[in-house]
FIROVO-684812 format. One record per atom (N, C-alpha, C, CB): residue in three letters; atom name; x, y, z. Coordinates in steps of 0.05 Angstrom, whole numbers, plus 5000, padded with zeros to 4 digits. Glycine has a CB too. Layout:
N
SITE  nulum  roke    px    py    pz
SITE    ALA    CA     X     Y     Z
...
This chain:
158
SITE  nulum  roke    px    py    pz
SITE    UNK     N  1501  1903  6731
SITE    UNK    CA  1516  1878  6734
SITE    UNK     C  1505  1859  6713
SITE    UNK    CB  1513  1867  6763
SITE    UNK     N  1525  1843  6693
SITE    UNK    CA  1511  1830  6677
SITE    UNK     C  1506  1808  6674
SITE    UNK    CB  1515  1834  6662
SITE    UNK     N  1521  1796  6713
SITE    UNK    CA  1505  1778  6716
SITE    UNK     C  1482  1772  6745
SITE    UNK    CB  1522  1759  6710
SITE    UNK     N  1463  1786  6742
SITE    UNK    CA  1446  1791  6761
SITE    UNK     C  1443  1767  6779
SITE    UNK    CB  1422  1800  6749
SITE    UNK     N  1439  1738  6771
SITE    UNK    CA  1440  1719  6789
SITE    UNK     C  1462  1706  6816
SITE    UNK    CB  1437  1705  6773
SITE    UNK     N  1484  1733  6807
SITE    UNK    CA  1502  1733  6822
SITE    UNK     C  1504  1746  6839
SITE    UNK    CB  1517  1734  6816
SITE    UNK     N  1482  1761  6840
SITE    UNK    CA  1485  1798  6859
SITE    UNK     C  1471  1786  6883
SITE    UNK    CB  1461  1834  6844
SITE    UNK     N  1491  1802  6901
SITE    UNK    CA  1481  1796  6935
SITE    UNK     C  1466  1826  6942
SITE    UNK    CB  1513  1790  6963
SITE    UNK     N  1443  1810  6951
SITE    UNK    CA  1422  1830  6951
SITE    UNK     C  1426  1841  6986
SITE    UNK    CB  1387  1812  6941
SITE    UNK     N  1413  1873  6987
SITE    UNK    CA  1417  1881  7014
SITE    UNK     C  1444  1879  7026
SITE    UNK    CB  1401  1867  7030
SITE    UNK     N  1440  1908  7037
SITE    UNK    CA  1463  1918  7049
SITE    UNK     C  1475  1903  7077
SITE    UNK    CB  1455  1947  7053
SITE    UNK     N  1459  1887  7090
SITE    UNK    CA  1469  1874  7106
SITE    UNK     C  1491  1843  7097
SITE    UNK    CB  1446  1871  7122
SITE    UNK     N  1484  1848  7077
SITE    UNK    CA  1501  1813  7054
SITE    UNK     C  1526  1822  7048
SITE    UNK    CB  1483  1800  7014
SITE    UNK     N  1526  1842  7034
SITE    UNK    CA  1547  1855  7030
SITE    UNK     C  1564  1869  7048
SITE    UNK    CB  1542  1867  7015
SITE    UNK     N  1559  1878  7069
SITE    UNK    CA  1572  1889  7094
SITE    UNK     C  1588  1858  7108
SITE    UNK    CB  1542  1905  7118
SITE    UNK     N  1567  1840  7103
SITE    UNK    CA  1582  1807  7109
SITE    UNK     C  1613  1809  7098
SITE    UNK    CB  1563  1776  7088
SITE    UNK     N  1603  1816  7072
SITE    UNK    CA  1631  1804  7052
SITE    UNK     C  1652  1818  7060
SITE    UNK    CB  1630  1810  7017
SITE    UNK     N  1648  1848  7070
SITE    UNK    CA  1666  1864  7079
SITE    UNK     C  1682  1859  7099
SITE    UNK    CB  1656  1883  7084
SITE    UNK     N  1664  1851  7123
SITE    UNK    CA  1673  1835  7146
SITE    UNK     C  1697  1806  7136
SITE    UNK    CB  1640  1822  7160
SITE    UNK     N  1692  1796  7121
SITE    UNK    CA  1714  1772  7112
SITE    UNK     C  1731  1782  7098
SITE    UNK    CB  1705  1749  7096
SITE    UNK     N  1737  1795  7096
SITE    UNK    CA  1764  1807  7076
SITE    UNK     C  1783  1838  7099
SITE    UNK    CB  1744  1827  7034
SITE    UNK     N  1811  1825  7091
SITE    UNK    CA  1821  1843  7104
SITE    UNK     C  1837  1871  7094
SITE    UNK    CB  1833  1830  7117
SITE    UNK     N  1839  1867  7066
SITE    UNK    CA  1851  1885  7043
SITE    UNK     C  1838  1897  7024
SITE    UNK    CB  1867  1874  7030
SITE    UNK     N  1836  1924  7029
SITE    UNK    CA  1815  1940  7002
SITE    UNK     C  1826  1950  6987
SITE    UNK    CB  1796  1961  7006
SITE    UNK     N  1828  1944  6964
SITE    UNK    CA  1843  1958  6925
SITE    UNK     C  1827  1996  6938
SITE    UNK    CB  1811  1933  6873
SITE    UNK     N  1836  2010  6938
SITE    UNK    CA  1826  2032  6922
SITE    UNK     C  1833  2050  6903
SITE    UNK    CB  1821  2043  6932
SITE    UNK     N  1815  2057  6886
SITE    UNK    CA  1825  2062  6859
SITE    UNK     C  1820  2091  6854
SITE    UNK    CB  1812  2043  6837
SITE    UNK     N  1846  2098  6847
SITE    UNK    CA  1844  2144  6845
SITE    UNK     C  1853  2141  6820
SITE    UNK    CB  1872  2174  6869
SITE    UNK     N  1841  2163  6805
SITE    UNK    CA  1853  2172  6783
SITE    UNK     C  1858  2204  6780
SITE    UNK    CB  1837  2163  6762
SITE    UNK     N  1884  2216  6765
SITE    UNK    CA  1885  2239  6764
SITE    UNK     C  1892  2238  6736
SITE    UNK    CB  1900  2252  6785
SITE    UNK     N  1890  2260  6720
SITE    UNK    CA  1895  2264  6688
SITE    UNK     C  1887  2241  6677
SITE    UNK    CB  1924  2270  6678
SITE    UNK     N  1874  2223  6670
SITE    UNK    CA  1875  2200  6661
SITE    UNK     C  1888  2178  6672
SITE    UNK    CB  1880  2203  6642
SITE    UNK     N  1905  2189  6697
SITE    UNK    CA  1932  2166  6703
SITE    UNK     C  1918  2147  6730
SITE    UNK    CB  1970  2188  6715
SITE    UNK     N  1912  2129  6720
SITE    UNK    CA  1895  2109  6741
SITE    UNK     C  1915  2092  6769
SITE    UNK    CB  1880  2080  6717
SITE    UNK     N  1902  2092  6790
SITE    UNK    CA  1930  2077  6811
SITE    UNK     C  1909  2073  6830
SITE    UNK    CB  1962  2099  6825
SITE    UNK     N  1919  2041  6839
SITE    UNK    CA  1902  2029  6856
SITE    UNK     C  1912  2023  6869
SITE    UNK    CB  1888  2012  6852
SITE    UNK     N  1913  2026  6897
SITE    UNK    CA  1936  2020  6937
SITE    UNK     C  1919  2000  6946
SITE    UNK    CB  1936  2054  6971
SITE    UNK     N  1926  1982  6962
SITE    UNK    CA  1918  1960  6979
SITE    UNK     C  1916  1972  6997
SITE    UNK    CB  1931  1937  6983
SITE    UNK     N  1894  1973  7017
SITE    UNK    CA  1896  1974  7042
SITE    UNK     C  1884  1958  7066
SITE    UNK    CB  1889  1994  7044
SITE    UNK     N  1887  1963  7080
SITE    UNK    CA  1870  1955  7107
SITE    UNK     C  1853  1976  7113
SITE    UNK    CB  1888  1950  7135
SITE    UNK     N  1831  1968  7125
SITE    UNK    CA  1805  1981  7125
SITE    UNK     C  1784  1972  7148
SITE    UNK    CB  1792  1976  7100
SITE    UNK     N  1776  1993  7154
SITE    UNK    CA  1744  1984  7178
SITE    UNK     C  1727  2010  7163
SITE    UNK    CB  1749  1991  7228
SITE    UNK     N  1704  1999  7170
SITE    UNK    CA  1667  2015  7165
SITE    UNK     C  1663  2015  7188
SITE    UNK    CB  1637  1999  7148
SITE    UNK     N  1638  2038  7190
SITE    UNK    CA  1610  2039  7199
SITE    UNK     C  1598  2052  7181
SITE    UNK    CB  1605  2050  7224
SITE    UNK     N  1569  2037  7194
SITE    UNK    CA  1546  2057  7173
SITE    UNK     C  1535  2082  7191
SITE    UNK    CB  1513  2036  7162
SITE    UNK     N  1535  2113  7188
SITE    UNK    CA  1517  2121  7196
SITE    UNK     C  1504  2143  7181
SITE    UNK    CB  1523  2125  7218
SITE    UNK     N  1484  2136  7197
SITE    UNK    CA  1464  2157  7179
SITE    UNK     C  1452  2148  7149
SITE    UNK    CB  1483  2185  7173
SITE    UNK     N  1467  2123  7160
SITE    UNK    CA  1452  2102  7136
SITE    UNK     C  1476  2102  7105
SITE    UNK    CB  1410  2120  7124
SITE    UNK     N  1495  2115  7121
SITE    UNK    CA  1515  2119  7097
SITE    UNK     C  1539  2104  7106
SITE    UNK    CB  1523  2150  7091
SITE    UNK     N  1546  2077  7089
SITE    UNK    CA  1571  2069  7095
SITE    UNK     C  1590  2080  7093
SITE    UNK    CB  1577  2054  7089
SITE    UNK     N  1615  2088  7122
SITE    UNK    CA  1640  2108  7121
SITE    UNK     C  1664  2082  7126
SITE    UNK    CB  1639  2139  7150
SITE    UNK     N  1682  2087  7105
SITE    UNK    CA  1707  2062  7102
SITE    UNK     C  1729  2088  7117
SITE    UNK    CB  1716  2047  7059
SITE    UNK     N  1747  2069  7136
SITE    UNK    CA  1765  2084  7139
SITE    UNK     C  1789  2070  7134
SITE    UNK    CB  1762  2095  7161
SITE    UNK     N  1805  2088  7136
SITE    UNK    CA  1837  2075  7128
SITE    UNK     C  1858  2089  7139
SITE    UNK    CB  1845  2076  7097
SITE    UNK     N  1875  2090  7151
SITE    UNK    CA  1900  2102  7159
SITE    UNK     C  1923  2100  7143
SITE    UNK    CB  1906  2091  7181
SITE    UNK     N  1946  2124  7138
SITE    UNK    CA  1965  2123  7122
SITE    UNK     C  1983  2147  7128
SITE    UNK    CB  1955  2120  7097
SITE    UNK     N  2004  2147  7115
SITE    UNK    CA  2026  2167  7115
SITE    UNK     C  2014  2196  7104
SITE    UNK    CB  2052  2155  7094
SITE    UNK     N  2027  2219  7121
SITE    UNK    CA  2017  2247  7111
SITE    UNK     C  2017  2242  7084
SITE    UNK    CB  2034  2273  7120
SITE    UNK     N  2038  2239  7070
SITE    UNK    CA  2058  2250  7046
SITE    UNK     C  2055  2228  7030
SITE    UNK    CB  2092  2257  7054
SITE    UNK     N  2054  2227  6993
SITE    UNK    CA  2049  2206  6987
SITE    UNK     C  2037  2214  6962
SITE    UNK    CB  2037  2191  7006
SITE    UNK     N  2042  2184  6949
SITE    UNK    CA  2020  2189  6913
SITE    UNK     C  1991  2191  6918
SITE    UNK    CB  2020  2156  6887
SITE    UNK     N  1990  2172  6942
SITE    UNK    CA  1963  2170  6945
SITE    UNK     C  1949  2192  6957
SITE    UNK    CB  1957  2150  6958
SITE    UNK     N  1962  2210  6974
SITE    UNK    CA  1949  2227  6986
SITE    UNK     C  1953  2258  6961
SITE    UNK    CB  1964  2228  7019
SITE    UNK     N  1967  2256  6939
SITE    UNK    CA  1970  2271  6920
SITE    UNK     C  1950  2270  6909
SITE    UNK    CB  1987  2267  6906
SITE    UNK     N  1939  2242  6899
SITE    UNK    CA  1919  2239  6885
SITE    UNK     C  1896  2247  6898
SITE    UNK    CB  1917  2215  6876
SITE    UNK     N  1898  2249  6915
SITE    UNK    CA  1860  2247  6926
SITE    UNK     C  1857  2281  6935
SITE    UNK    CB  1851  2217  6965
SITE    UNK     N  1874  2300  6932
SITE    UNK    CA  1881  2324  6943
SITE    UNK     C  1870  2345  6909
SITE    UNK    CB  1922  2324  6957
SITE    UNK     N  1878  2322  6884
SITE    UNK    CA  1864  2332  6866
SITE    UNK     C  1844  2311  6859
SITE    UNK    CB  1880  2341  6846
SITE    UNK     N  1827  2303  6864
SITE    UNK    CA  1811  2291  6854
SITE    UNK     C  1801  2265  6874
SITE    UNK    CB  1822  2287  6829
SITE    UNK     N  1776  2275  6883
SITE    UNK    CA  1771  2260  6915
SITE    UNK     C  1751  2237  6903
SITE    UNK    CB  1753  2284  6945
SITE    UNK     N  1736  2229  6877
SITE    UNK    CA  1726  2213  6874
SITE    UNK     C  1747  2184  6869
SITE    UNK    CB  1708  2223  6856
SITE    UNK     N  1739  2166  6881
SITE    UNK    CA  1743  2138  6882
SITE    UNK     C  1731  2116  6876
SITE    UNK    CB  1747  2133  6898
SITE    UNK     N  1743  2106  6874
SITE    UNK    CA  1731  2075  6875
SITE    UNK     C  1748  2051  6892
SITE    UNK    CB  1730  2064  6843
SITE    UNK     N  1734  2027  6894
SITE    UNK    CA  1745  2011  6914
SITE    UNK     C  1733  1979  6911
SITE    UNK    CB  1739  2026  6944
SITE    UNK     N  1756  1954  6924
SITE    UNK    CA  1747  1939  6918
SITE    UNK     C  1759  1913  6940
SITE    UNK    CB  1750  1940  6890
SITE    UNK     N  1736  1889  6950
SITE    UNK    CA  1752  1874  6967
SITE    UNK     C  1740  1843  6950
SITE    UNK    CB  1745  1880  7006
SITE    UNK     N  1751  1826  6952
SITE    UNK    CA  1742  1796  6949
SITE    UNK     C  1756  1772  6970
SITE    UNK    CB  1749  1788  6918
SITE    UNK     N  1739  1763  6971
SITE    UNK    CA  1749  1730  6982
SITE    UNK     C  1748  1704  6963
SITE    UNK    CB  1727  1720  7006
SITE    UNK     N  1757  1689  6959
SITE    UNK    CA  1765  1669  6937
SITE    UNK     C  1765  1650  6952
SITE    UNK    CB  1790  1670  6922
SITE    UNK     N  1740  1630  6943
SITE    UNK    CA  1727  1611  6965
SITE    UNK     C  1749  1582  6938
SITE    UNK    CB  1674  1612  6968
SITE    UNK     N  1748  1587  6932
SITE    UNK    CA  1763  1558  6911
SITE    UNK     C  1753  1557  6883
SITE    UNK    CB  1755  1523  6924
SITE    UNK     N  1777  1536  6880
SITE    UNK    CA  1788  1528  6848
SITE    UNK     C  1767  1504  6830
SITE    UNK    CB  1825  1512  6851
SITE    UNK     N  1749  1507  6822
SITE    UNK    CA  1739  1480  6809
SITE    UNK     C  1753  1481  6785
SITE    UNK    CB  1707  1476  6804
SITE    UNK     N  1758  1453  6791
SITE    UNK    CA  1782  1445  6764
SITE    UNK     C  1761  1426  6744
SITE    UNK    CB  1817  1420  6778
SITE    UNK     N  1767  1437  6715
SITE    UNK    CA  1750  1417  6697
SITE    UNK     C  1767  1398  6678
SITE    UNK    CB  1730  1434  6679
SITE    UNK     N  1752  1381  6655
SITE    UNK    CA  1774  1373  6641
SITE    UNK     C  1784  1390  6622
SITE    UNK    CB  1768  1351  6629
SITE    UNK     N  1773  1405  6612
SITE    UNK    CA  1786  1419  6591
SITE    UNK     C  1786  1454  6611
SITE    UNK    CB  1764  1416  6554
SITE    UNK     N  1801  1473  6601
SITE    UNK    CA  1804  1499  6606
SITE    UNK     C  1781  1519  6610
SITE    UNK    CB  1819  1507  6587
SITE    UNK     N  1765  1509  6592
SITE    UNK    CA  1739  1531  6595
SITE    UNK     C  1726  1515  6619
SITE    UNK    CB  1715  1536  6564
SITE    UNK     N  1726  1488  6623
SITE    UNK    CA  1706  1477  6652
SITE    UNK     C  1716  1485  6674
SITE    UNK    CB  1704  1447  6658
SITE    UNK     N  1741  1501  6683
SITE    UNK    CA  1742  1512  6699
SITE    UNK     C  1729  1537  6716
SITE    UNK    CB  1755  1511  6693
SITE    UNK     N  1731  1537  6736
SITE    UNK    CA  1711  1556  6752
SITE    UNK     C  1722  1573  6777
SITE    UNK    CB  1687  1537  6763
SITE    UNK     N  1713  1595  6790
SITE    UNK    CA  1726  1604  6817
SITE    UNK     C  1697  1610  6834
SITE    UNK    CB  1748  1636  6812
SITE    UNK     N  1699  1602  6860
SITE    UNK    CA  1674  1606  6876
SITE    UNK     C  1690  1638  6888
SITE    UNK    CB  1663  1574  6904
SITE    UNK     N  1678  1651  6892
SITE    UNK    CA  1673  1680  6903
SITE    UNK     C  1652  1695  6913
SITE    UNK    CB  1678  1694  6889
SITE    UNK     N  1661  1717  6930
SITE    UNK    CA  1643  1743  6938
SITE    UNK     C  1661  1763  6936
SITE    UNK    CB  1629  1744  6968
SITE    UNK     N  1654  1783  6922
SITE    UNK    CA  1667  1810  6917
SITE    UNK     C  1650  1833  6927
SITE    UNK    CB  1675  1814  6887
SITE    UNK     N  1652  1848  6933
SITE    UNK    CA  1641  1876  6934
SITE    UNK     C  1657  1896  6918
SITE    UNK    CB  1640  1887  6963
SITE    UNK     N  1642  1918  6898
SITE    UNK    CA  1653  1939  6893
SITE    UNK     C  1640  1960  6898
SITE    UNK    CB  1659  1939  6873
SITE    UNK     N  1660  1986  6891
SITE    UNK    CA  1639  2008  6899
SITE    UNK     C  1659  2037  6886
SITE    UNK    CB  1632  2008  6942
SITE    UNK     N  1641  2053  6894
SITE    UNK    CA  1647  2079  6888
SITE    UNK     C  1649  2107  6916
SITE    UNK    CB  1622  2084  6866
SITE    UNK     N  1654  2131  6920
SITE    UNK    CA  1654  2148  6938
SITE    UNK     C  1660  2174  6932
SITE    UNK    CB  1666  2140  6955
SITE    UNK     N  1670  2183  6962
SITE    UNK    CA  1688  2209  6958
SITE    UNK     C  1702  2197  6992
SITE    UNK    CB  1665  2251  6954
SITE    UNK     N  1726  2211  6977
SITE    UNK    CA  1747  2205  7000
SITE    UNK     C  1755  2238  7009
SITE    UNK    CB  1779  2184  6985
SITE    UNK     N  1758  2231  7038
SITE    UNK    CA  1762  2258  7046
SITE    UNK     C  1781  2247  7067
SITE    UNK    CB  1734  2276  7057
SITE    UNK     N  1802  2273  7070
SITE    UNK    CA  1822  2266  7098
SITE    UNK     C  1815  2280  7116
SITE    UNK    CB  1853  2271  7098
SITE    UNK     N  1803  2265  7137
SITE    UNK    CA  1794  2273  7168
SITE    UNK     C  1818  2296  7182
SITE    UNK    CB  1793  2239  7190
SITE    UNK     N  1808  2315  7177
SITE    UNK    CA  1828  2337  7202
SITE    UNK     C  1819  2340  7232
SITE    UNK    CB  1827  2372  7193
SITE    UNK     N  1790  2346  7237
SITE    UNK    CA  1785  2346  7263
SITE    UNK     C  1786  2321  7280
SITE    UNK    CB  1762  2357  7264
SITE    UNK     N  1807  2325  7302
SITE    UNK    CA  1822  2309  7315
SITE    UNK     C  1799  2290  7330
SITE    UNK    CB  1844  2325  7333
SITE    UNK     N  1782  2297  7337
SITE    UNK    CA  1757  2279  7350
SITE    UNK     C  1749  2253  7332
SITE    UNK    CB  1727  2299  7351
SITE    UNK     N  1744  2274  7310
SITE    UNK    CA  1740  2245  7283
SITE    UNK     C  1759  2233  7276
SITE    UNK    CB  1732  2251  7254
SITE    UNK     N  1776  2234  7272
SITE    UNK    CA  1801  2221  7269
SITE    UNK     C  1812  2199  7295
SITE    UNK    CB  1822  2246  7265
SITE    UNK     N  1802  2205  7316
SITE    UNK    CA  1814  2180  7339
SITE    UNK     C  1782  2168  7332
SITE    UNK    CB  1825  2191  7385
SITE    UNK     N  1760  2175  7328
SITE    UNK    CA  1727  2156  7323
SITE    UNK     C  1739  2140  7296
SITE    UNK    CB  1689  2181  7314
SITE    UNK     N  1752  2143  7281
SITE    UNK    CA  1763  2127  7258
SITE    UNK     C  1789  2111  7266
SITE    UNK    CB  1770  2147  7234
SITE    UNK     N  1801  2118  7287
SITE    UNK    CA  1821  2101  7293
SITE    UNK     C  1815  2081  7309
SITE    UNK    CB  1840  2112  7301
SITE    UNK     N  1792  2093  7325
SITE    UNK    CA  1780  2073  7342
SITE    UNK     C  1773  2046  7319
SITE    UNK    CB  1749  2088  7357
SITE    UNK     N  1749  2055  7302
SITE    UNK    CA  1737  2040  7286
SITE    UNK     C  1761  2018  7270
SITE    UNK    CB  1719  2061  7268
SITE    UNK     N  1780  2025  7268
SITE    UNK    CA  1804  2012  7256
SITE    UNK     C  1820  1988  7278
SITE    UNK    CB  1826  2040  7249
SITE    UNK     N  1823  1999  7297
SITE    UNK    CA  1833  1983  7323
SITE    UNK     C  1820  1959  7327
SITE    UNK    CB  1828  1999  7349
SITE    UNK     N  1792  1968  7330
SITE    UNK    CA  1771  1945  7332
SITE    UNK     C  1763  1923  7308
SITE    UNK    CB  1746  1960  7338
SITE    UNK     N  1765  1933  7296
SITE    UNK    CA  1763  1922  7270
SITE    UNK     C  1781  1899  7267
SITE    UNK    CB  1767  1942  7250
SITE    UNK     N  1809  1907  7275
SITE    UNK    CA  1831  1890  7269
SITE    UNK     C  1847  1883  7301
SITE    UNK    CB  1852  1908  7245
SITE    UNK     N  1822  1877  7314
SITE    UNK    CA  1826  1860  7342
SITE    UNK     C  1828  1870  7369
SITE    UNK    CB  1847  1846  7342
SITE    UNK     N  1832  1902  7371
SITE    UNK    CA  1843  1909  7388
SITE    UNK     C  1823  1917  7402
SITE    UNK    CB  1860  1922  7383
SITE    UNK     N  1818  1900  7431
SITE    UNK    CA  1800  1900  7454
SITE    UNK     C  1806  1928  7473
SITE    UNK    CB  1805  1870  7471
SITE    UNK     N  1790  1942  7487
SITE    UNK    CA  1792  1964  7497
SITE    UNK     C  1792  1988  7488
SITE    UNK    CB  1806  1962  7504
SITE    UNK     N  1805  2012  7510
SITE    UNK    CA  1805  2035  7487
SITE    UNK     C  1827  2041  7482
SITE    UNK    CB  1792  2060  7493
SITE    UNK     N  1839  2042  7468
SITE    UNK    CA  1867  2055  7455
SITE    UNK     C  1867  2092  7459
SITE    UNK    CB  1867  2046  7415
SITE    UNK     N  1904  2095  7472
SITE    UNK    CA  1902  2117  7462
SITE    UNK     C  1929  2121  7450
SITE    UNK    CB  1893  2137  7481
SITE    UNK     N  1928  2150  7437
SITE    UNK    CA  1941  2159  7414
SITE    UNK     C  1949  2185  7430
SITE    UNK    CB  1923  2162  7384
SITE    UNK     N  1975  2188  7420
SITE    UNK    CA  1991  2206  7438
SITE    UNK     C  1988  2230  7418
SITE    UNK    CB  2026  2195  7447
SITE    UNK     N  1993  2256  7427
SITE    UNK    CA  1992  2266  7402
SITE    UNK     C  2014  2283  7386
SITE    UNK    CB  1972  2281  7403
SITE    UNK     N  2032  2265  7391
SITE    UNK    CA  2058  2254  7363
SITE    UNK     C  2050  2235  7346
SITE    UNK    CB  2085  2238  7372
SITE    UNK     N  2034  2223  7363
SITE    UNK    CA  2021  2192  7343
SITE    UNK     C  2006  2213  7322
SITE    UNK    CB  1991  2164  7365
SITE    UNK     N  1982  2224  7333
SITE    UNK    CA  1961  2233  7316
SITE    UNK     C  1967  2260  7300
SITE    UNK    CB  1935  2236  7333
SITE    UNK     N  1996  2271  7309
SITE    UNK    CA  1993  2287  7283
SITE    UNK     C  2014  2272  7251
SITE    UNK    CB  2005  2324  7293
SITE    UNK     N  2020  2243  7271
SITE    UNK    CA  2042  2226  7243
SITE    UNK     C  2028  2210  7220
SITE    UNK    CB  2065  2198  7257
SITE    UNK     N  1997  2212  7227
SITE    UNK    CA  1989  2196  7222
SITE    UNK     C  1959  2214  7201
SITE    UNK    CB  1987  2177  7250
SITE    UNK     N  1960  2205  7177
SITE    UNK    CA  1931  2214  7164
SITE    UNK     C  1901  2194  7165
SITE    UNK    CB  1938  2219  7133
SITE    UNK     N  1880  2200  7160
SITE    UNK    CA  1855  2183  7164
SITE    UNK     C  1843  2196  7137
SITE    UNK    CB  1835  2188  7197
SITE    UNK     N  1834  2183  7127
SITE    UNK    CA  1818  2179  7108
SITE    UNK     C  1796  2166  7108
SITE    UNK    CB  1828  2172  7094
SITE    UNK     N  1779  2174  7101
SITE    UNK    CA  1743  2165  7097
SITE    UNK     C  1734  2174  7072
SITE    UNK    CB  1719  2181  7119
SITE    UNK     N  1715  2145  7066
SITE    UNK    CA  1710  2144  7040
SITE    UNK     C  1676  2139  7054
SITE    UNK    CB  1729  2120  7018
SITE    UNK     N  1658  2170  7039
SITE    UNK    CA  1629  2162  7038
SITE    UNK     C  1619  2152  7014
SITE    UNK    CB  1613  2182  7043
SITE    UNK     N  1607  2123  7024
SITE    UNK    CA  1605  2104  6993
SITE    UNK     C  1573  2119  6985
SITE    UNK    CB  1604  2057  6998
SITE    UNK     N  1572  2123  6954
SITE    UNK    CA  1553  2133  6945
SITE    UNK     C  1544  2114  6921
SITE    UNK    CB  1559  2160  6940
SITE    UNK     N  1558  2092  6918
SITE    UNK    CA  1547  2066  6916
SITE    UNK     C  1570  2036  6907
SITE    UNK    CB  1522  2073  6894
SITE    UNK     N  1543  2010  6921
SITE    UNK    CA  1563  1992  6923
SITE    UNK     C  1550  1963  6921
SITE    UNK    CB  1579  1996  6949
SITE    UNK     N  1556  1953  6899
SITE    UNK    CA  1545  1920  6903
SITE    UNK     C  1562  1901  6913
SITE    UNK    CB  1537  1907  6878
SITE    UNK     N  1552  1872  6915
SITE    UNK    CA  1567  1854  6912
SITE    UNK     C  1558  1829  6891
SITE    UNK    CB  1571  1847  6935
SITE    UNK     N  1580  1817  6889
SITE    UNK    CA  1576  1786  6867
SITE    UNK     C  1581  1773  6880
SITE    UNK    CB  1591  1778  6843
SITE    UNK     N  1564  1742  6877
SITE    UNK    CA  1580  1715  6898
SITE    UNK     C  1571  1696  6867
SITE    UNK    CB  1559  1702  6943
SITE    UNK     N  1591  1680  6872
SITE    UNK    CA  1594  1653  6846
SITE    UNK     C  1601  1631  6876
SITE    UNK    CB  1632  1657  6811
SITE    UNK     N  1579  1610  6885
SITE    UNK    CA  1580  1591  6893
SITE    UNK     C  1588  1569  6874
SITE    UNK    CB  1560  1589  6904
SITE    UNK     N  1610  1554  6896
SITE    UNK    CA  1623  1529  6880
SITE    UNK     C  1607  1499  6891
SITE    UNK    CB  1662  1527  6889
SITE    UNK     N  1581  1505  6896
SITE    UNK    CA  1569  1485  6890
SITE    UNK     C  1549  1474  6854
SITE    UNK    CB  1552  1489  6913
């Protein structure tokens, strides 16, 4: 990072940033041909390894891509505000970003796949236990990304 005074140190700071953002860029490439999807997303760490999950359609570019070529990358930010200067360059943006890198894999065994839907549910509010019928769970793909590494940047607008 080349600007080190910006780096949020420890994995619990950056797991913060994750928590405030609700949309993750991830980024596949196949032949050279680069493509980045928005998604929605929940983590856990285990085993000391942060696992991102995501839900999506069987069929798809995205699920093309990652079927040849499972390394990724990925990205979330929050955009705390605009400092406005007098001239163009005195302008400024306060932020926290996290980026990162992995391998994305599509969950088949059906146990892991409702522990990732769980993790998703909860994530995005949903109190109790959910269940998934299984029309639901075979319409539906899961994806997990084991991050094999990931910083963050924060630019305070003080």
């Amino acid at each position: 990072m080349r600007r080190a005074d910006r780096a949020v140190e420890g994995l619990e700071n950056i797991l913060a940033i994750l928590d405030k953002c609700d949309v993750m860029r991830i980024g596949l490439s196949v032949e050279n041909k680069p493509y980045i999807v928005p998604m929605n997303f929940a983590y856990e760490v285990a085993d000391e390894t942060v696992l991102i999950y995501f839900h999506c359609a069987l069929q798809g570019k995205k699920m093309d891509m990652i079927s040849l070529n499972r390394n990724v990358c990925f990205e979330v930010d929050a955009l705390h505000g605009i400092s406005k200067g007098d001239v163009a360059c005195g302008w400024s943006v306060g932020y926290e970003s996290v980026m990162g890198e992995g391998e994305a894999t599509v969950i088949t065994d059906e146990r892991q796949k409702v522990r990732a839907l769980d993790v998703l549910m909860k994530r995005h509010g949903y109190s109790g236990r959910p269940y998934y019928s299984p029309d639901a769970l075979s319409a539906v793909s899961v994806l997990r990304i084991s991050v094999t590494a990931m910083t963050g940047k924060r630019k305070s607008m003080e």
